[in-house]
C-alpha positions as CSV (number, residue, x, y, z in Angstrom):
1,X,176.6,66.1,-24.9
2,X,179.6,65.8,-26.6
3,X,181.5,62.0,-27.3
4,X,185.3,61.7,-26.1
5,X,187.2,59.2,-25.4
6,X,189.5,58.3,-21.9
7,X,193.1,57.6,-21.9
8,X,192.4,54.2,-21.3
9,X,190.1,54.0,-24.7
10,X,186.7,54.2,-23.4
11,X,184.3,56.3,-24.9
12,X,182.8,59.2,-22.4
13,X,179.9,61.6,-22.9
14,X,180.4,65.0,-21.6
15,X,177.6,67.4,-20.6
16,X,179.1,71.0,-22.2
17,X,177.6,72.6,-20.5
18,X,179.3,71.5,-17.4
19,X,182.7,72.6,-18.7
20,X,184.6,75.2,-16.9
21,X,187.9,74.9,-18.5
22,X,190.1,72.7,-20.8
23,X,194.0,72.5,-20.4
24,X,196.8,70.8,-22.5
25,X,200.1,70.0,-20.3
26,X,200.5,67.6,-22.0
27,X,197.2,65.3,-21.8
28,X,194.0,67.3,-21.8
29,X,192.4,68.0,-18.8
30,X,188.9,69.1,-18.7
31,X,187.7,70.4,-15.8
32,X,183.8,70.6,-15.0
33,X,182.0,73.0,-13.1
34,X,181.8,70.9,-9.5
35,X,185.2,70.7,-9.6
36,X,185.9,67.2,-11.3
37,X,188.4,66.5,-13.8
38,X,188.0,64.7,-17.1
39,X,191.3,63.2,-19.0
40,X,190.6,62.7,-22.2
41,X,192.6,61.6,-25.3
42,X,191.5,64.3,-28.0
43,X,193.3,67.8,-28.0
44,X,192.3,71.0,-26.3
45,X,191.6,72.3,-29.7
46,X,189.3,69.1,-30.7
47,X,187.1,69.3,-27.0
48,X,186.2,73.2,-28.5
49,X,185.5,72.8,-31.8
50,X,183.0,69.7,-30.7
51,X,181.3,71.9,-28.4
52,X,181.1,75.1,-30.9
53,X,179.8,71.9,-33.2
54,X,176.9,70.7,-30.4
55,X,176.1,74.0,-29.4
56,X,175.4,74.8,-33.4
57,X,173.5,72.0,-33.4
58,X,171.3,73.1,-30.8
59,X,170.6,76.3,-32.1
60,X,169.7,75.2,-35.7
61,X,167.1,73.1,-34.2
62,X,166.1,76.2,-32.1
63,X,166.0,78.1,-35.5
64,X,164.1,75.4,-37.2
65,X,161.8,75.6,-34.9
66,X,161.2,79.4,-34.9
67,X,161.0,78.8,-38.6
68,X,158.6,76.5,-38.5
69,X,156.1,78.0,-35.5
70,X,153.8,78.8,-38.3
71,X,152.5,75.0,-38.2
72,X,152.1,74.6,-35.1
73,X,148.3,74.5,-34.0
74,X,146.4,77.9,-33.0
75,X,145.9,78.1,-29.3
76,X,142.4,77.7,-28.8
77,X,140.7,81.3,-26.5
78,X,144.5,82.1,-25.3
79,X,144.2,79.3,-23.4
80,X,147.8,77.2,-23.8
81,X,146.7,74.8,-21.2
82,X,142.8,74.5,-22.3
83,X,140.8,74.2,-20.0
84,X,138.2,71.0,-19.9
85,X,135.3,73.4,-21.4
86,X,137.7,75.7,-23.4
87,X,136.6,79.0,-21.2
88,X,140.1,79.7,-19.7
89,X,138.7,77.9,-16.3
90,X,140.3,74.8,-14.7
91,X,137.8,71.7,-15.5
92,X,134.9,72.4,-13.1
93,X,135.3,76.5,-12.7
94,X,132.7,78.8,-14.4
């Protein structure tokens, strides 16, 4: 989500991903996915450099993650869900 602000001064938070476009003629016009459109007060230019900014966000966390797998417990016979009795079987199976 990325934090704008309305013509009118109130703040907005817009879901990135929903973005299809962004025009400047001369108030900037977002326009989402389903259609609707989104006035805001920051520039074109400012609406895609706070998406590159929350999308690099993301993908640093992704990374820090990936980076950090390593510590994350074993998973105990394969099983990711494990089972009540740890043999791979849903509680009461043999």
């Amino acid at each position: 989500m990325i934090q704008l602000t309305r013509l009118n001064n109130h703040p907005l938070a817009v879901n990135s991903d929903l973005i299809k476009f962004v025009e400047q003629a001369p108030d900037t016009v977002i326009t989402l996915v389903n259609g609707e459109k989104i006035v805001v007060r920051e520039s074109a230019q400012d609406v895609l450099e706070r998406v590159v900014q929350f999308r690099r966000s993301v993908l640093q966390g992704i990374m820090l993650w990936w980076d950090n797998r390593s510590a994350l417990p074993p998973l105990v016979n394969g099983n990711a869900h494990g089972g009540a009795e740890g043999n791979g079987q849903p509680a009461g199976e043999k």
